[in-house]
C-alpha angles and dihedrals in degrees: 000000000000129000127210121215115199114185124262115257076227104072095048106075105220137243089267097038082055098046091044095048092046084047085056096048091048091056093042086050090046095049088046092052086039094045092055091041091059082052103053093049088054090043085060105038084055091057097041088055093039087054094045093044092049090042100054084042091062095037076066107045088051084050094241094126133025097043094094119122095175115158144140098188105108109257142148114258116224131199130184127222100183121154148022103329111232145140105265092016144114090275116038134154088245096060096035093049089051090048088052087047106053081044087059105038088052112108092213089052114123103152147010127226123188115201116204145202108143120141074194135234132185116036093209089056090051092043098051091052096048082054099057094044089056087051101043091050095056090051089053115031098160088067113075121210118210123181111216111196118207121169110351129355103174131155106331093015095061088038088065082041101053081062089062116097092241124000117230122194142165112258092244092048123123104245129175123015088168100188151063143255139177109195128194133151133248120222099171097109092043083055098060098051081048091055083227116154120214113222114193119156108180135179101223114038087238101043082100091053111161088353100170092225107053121061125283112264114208096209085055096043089046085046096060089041091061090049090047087052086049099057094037092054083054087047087056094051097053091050088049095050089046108041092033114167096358098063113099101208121199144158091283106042097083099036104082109265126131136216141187126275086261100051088042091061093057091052094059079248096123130007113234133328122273147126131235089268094048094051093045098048100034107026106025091035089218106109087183115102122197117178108221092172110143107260118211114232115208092258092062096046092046096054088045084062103039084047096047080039092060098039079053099059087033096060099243117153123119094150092123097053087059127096115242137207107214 
Protein backbone atom coordinates (compact mmCIF):
# COMPACT_ATOMS: atom_id res chain seq x y z
CA UNK A 1 0.00 0.00 0.00
CA UNK A 2 1.33 3.28 -1.00
CA UNK A 3 1.16 6.56 0.87
CA UNK A 4 1.07 9.85 -0.54
CA UNK A 5 2.57 12.40 0.93
CA UNK A 6 1.27 16.06 -0.28
CA UNK A 7 3.31 19.10 1.31
CA UNK A 8 2.15 21.13 4.42
CA UNK A 9 0.73 24.42 3.66
CA UNK A 10 3.13 25.11 6.48
CA UNK A 11 6.19 24.80 5.08
CA UNK A 12 5.37 26.98 2.05
CA UNK A 13 5.38 31.09 3.52
CA UNK A 14 2.72 32.62 1.94
CA UNK A 15 2.20 35.56 -0.56
CA UNK A 16 1.72 37.71 2.20
CA UNK A 17 4.72 35.94 4.82
CA UNK A 18 7.00 36.67 1.81
CA UNK A 19 5.73 40.41 1.09
CA UNK A 20 5.83 41.14 4.51
CA UNK A 21 9.46 39.67 5.05
CA UNK A 22 10.93 41.61 1.65
CA UNK A 23 9.05 44.83 3.17
CA UNK A 24 11.19 44.16 6.29
CA UNK A 25 14.23 43.80 4.56
CA UNK A 26 13.56 47.02 2.59
CA UNK A 27 13.12 49.13 6.05
CA UNK A 28 16.12 47.38 7.74
CA UNK A 29 18.36 48.37 4.17
CA UNK A 30 16.82 52.33 4.27
CA UNK A 31 17.69 52.91 8.15
CA UNK A 32 20.92 51.50 7.47
CA UNK A 33 21.57 54.02 4.34
CA UNK A 34 19.93 56.65 6.49
CA UNK A 35 21.65 55.80 9.24
CA UNK A 36 24.96 56.21 7.49
CA UNK A 37 23.81 59.14 5.88
CA UNK A 38 23.07 60.92 9.46
CA UNK A 39 26.75 59.87 10.16
CA UNK A 40 28.31 61.10 7.71
CA UNK A 41 26.63 64.67 8.14
CA UNK A 42 27.67 64.63 11.34
CA UNK A 43 30.89 63.29 10.26
CA UNK A 44 31.18 66.55 8.22
CA UNK A 45 29.74 69.19 10.40
CA UNK A 46 32.45 67.88 13.11
CA UNK A 47 35.14 68.54 10.79
CA UNK A 48 33.94 71.57 9.57
CA UNK A 49 33.78 72.86 13.33
CA UNK A 50 36.88 71.25 14.20
CA UNK A 51 38.75 73.46 10.72
CA UNK A 52 37.19 76.55 11.55
CA UNK A 53 37.95 76.18 15.37
CA UNK A 54 41.66 75.30 14.69
CA UNK A 55 41.82 78.04 11.98
CA UNK A 56 40.61 81.05 13.96
CA UNK A 57 42.77 79.66 16.60
CA UNK A 58 45.62 80.05 14.57
CA UNK A 59 44.38 83.63 12.89
CA UNK A 60 44.97 84.50 16.71
CA UNK A 61 47.90 83.10 17.58
CA UNK A 62 49.56 84.86 14.41
CA UNK A 63 47.79 88.08 15.82
CA UNK A 64 45.67 88.59 12.76
CA UNK A 65 42.64 88.70 14.60
CA UNK A 66 41.85 89.62 18.26
CA UNK A 67 44.22 92.77 18.46
CA UNK A 68 41.55 95.19 17.58
CA UNK A 69 40.76 97.92 19.94
CA UNK A 70 38.02 99.77 17.43
CA UNK A 71 35.66 101.85 19.10
CA UNK A 72 33.99 104.81 18.92
CA UNK A 73 32.55 104.72 22.13
CA UNK A 74 34.78 107.78 24.43
CA UNK A 75 37.37 105.97 26.79
CA UNK A 76 40.61 106.39 28.27
CA UNK A 77 43.38 104.44 26.49
CA UNK A 78 45.78 102.61 28.69
CA UNK A 79 49.20 101.28 28.00
CA UNK A 80 51.27 99.47 29.96
CA UNK A 81 55.25 99.94 30.39
CA UNK A 82 55.99 97.21 32.63
CA UNK A 83 59.29 95.71 32.68
CA UNK A 84 63.29 96.05 31.87
CA UNK A 85 63.39 98.35 28.84
CA UNK A 86 65.45 96.78 26.03
CA UNK A 87 65.67 96.22 22.13
CA UNK A 88 64.08 92.81 21.55
CA UNK A 89 62.36 92.84 25.30
CA UNK A 90 59.42 92.94 26.96
CA UNK A 91 59.43 96.67 26.74
CA UNK A 92 60.72 98.13 23.55
CA UNK A 93 60.10 101.49 21.65
CA UNK A 94 58.50 99.49 18.84
CA UNK A 95 55.74 97.93 20.98
CA UNK A 96 55.29 100.63 23.03
CA UNK A 97 55.05 103.42 19.67
CA UNK A 98 52.52 101.25 18.13
CA UNK A 99 50.77 101.06 21.20
CA UNK A 100 50.86 104.96 21.34
CA UNK A 101 49.75 104.93 17.79
CA UNK A 102 46.54 102.71 17.69
CA UNK A 103 45.71 104.93 21.06
CA UNK A 104 45.96 107.96 18.90
CA UNK A 105 44.56 107.08 15.92
CA UNK A 106 41.23 105.77 18.06
CA UNK A 107 38.37 107.96 17.60
CA UNK A 108 37.06 107.29 21.26
CA UNK A 109 40.35 108.17 22.51
CA UNK A 110 40.36 111.25 25.23
CA UNK A 111 43.17 110.57 27.13
CA UNK A 112 46.61 108.27 27.54
CA UNK A 113 47.68 106.75 30.33
CA UNK A 114 50.99 105.13 30.59
CA UNK A 115 51.27 102.64 33.30
CA UNK A 116 54.41 102.05 34.49
CA UNK A 117 56.62 99.59 36.31
CA UNK A 118 60.09 99.72 34.75
CA UNK A 119 63.38 99.48 37.08
CA UNK A 120 64.69 100.77 33.45
CA UNK A 121 67.13 99.66 31.16
CA UNK A 122 68.53 101.28 27.50
CA UNK A 123 68.69 104.84 27.35
CA UNK A 124 68.06 104.88 23.29
CA UNK A 125 64.52 102.69 23.89
CA UNK A 126 63.55 104.85 26.18
CA UNK A 127 64.64 107.70 24.10
CA UNK A 128 63.14 106.90 21.41
CA UNK A 129 59.97 106.51 23.21
CA UNK A 130 60.19 110.03 25.22
CA UNK A 131 60.66 111.44 21.61
CA UNK A 132 57.69 110.19 20.16
CA UNK A 133 55.48 111.16 23.22
CA UNK A 134 56.60 114.54 22.86
CA UNK A 135 55.59 114.26 18.95
CA UNK A 136 52.71 112.74 19.15
CA UNK A 137 51.48 115.27 21.81
CA UNK A 138 52.04 118.17 19.79
CA UNK A 139 50.15 116.61 17.06
CA UNK A 140 47.35 116.05 19.37
CA UNK A 141 47.03 118.44 21.88
CA UNK A 142 43.39 117.78 22.77
CA UNK A 143 44.53 114.26 24.15
CA UNK A 144 46.24 114.48 27.32
CA UNK A 145 49.11 111.77 28.39
CA UNK A 146 49.51 111.02 32.01
CA UNK A 147 52.10 108.59 33.36
CA UNK A 148 50.69 106.62 36.38
CA UNK A 149 53.83 104.76 38.61
CA UNK A 150 53.05 101.88 40.38
CA UNK A 151 55.66 99.81 41.88
CA UNK A 152 58.96 100.97 40.76
CA UNK A 153 59.97 104.12 37.76
CA UNK A 154 63.70 104.35 38.01
CA UNK A 155 66.20 105.44 35.60
CA UNK A 156 64.68 104.66 32.08
CA UNK A 157 61.56 104.20 33.36
CA UNK A 158 61.24 107.82 34.73
CA UNK A 159 63.05 109.05 31.59
CA UNK A 160 59.43 107.59 29.14
CA UNK A 161 57.43 109.15 32.21
CA UNK A 162 59.04 112.99 32.37
CA UNK A 163 57.27 113.19 28.41
CA UNK A 164 53.79 112.66 30.00
CA UNK A 165 51.85 115.68 30.58
CA UNK A 166 51.71 114.92 35.07
CA UNK A 167 53.11 112.32 36.57
CA UNK A 168 50.59 110.08 39.34
CA UNK A 169 52.16 107.38 41.94
CA UNK A 170 51.35 105.52 44.87
CA UNK A 171 52.92 107.06 48.07
CA UNK A 172 55.09 103.93 48.68
CA UNK A 173 56.40 103.84 44.65
CA UNK A 174 60.12 103.97 43.63
CA UNK A 175 60.44 106.94 41.92
CA UNK A 176 64.04 108.80 40.31
CA UNK A 177 67.48 106.88 39.88
CA UNK A 178 68.62 109.61 37.89
CA UNK A 179 71.96 108.18 36.60
CA UNK A 180 73.85 105.67 34.64
CA UNK A 181 75.99 102.64 34.97
CA UNK A 182 77.53 100.43 33.01
CA UNK A 183 78.68 96.90 35.44
CA UNK A 184 81.05 94.13 34.53
CA UNK A 185 83.24 91.97 36.51
CA UNK A 186 87.05 91.66 36.83
CA UNK A 187 88.79 87.88 37.03
CA UNK A 188 92.37 88.87 36.75
CA UNK A 189 93.36 88.09 40.43
CA UNK A 190 91.39 84.84 40.44
CA UNK A 191 93.54 84.05 37.38
CA UNK A 192 96.64 84.24 38.89
CA UNK A 193 95.88 81.81 42.02
CA UNK A 194 94.61 79.74 39.40
CA UNK A 195 97.81 79.90 37.64
CA UNK A 196 95.16 80.79 34.06
CA UNK A 197 96.69 82.69 31.39
CA UNK A 198 94.56 85.22 29.35
CA UNK A 199 95.27 85.09 25.65
CA UNK A 200 93.57 88.48 23.41
CA UNK A 201 95.04 89.43 20.30
CA UNK A 202 92.98 92.54 18.85
CA UNK A 203 93.25 94.87 15.57
CA UNK A 204 92.64 98.32 17.05
CA UNK A 205 94.44 98.88 20.89
CA UNK A 206 91.21 99.61 22.08
CA UNK A 207 88.95 96.59 20.17
CA UNK A 208 89.33 94.61 24.32
CA UNK A 209 88.17 97.23 25.73
CA UNK A 210 86.79 96.37 29.54
CA UNK A 211 87.45 92.48 28.77
CA UNK A 212 86.93 90.95 32.42
CA UNK A 213 89.65 89.09 32.15
CA UNK A 214 92.42 91.35 31.19
CA UNK A 215 93.61 94.47 33.63
CA UNK A 216 91.92 97.49 33.98
CA UNK A 217 93.42 100.33 31.60
CA UNK A 218 92.96 103.75 32.92
CA UNK A 219 92.84 105.50 29.47
CA UNK A 220 90.10 103.05 28.71
CA UNK A 221 88.24 103.41 32.21
CA UNK A 222 88.53 107.21 31.92
CA UNK A 223 87.33 106.71 28.37
CA UNK A 224 83.73 104.94 29.37
CA UNK A 225 83.36 107.42 32.10
CA UNK A 226 83.40 109.99 29.85
CA UNK A 227 80.77 108.17 27.74
CA UNK A 228 78.61 107.44 31.01
CA UNK A 229 78.88 111.82 31.86
CA UNK A 230 77.88 112.29 28.51
CA UNK A 231 74.53 110.32 28.60
CA UNK A 232 73.71 111.39 32.00
CA UNK A 233 74.05 114.83 31.14
CA UNK A 234 71.44 113.85 28.26
CA UNK A 235 69.54 112.17 30.85
CA UNK A 236 69.50 115.73 32.79
CA UNK A 237 68.37 117.53 30.00
CA UNK A 238 65.56 115.49 29.32
CA UNK A 239 64.28 115.73 33.38
CA UNK A 240 64.76 119.41 33.17
CA UNK A 241 62.62 119.86 29.74
CA UNK A 242 59.94 117.68 31.18
CA UNK A 243 59.50 118.62 34.86
CA UNK A 244 60.36 122.41 34.12
CA UNK A 245 59.62 124.59 36.76
CA UNK A 246 58.27 122.09 38.90
CA UNK A 247 60.96 120.30 39.25
CA UNK A 248 63.11 121.13 43.02
CA UNK A 249 66.45 120.35 42.06
CA UNK A 250 69.29 119.55 44.83
CA UNK A 251 72.52 117.91 45.36
CA UNK A 252 70.99 114.80 45.40
CA UNK A 253 68.42 114.83 42.61
CA UNK A 254 70.76 113.95 39.87
CA UNK A 255 72.96 111.64 41.69
CA UNK A 256 71.16 108.54 41.62
CA UNK A 257 69.30 108.22 44.55
CA UNK A 258 65.25 107.22 44.75
CA UNK A 259 62.46 108.12 46.80
CA UNK A 260 58.61 107.11 47.45
CA UNK A 261 55.93 108.29 45.73
CA UNK A 262 55.47 110.55 48.47
CA UNK A 263 58.77 111.89 48.73
CA UNK A 264 58.85 112.09 45.08
CA UNK A 265 55.73 114.64 45.09
CA UNK A 266 57.49 117.09 47.29
CA UNK A 267 60.71 117.10 44.86
CA UNK A 268 58.79 118.22 41.92
CA UNK A 269 59.70 114.73 40.88
CA UNK A 270 56.24 113.58 40.36
CA UNK A 271 52.76 115.64 40.46
CA UNK A 272 49.80 113.86 43.20
CA UNK A 273 49.11 110.55 44.19
CA UNK A 274 46.80 108.34 42.25
CA UNK A 275 46.32 105.18 40.54
CA UNK A 276 45.05 104.29 36.45
CA UNK A 277 41.46 104.09 37.67
CA UNK A 278 41.67 107.41 39.65
CA UNK A 279 43.17 109.51 36.56
CA UNK A 280 40.79 108.12 34.25
CA UNK A 281 37.66 108.66 36.29
CA UNK A 282 38.53 111.81 37.97
CA UNK A 283 41.08 113.64 35.64
CA UNK A 284 40.46 112.46 32.49
CA UNK A 285 36.58 112.21 33.24
CA UNK A 286 36.45 108.64 30.96
CA UNK A 287 35.91 105.89 33.37
CA UNK A 288 36.14 103.68 30.59
CA UNK A 289 39.50 101.84 30.24
CA UNK A 290 40.52 100.24 27.14
CA UNK A 291 44.04 98.57 27.07
CA UNK A 292 45.62 99.32 23.84
CA UNK A 293 49.32 97.66 25.13
CA UNK A 294 51.03 95.86 22.24
CA UNK A 295 50.30 91.90 22.72
CA UNK A 296 53.08 89.32 21.41
CA UNK A 297 51.70 86.61 19.12
CA UNK A 298 53.53 83.48 19.13
CA UNK A 299 55.18 84.28 15.96
CA UNK A 300 56.68 86.97 17.29
CA UNK A 301 57.86 85.29 20.44
CA UNK A 302 59.09 82.36 18.57
CA UNK A 303 61.37 84.41 16.11
CA UNK A 304 62.85 86.81 19.80
CA UNK A 305 64.20 83.17 21.08
CA UNK A 306 65.53 81.55 17.84
CA UNK A 307 67.25 85.01 17.29
CA UNK A 308 68.73 85.34 20.96
CA UNK A 309 69.29 81.58 20.32
CA UNK A 310 71.39 82.26 17.51
CA UNK A 311 73.26 85.31 19.00
CA UNK A 312 73.80 82.88 21.56
CA UNK A 313 75.68 80.07 19.34
CA UNK A 314 77.04 82.73 17.43
CA UNK A 315 78.69 84.28 20.13
CA UNK A 316 76.90 87.44 20.17
CA UNK A 317 76.67 89.37 23.72
CA UNK A 318 78.04 92.69 24.24
CA UNK A 319 75.00 93.79 27.37
CA UNK A 320 77.33 94.41 29.54
CA UNK A 321 79.34 96.81 27.36
CA UNK A 322 76.24 98.94 27.19
CA UNK A 323 75.46 101.67 29.17
CA UNK A 324 72.05 101.24 31.48
CA UNK A 325 69.79 103.18 32.80
CA UNK A 326 68.77 101.56 36.15
Amino acid sequence: MQENHTPSSDTQPSPASQDWALRTVEKIALAGLQEQKTARRWSVLFKSLTFIYLFFLLMMLLGWVGQSKSTSIAHTALIDISGVIEAGGQVNADAVISSLNDAYDNKGTKGIILRINSPGGSPVQAGIINDEIHRQRKLHPEIPVYAVVEDICASGGYYIAVAADKIFVDKASIVGSIGVLMDGYGFTEAMKKVGVERRLMTAGENKGMLDPFSPVNPKQQAFAQSMLNQIHQQFITVVREGRGSRLKEDADTFSGLFWNGEESIKLGLADAQGSAEYVAREVIKQAEIVDFTYQETVVDRFAKKLGASMAQELGVSAKNLLPTLR
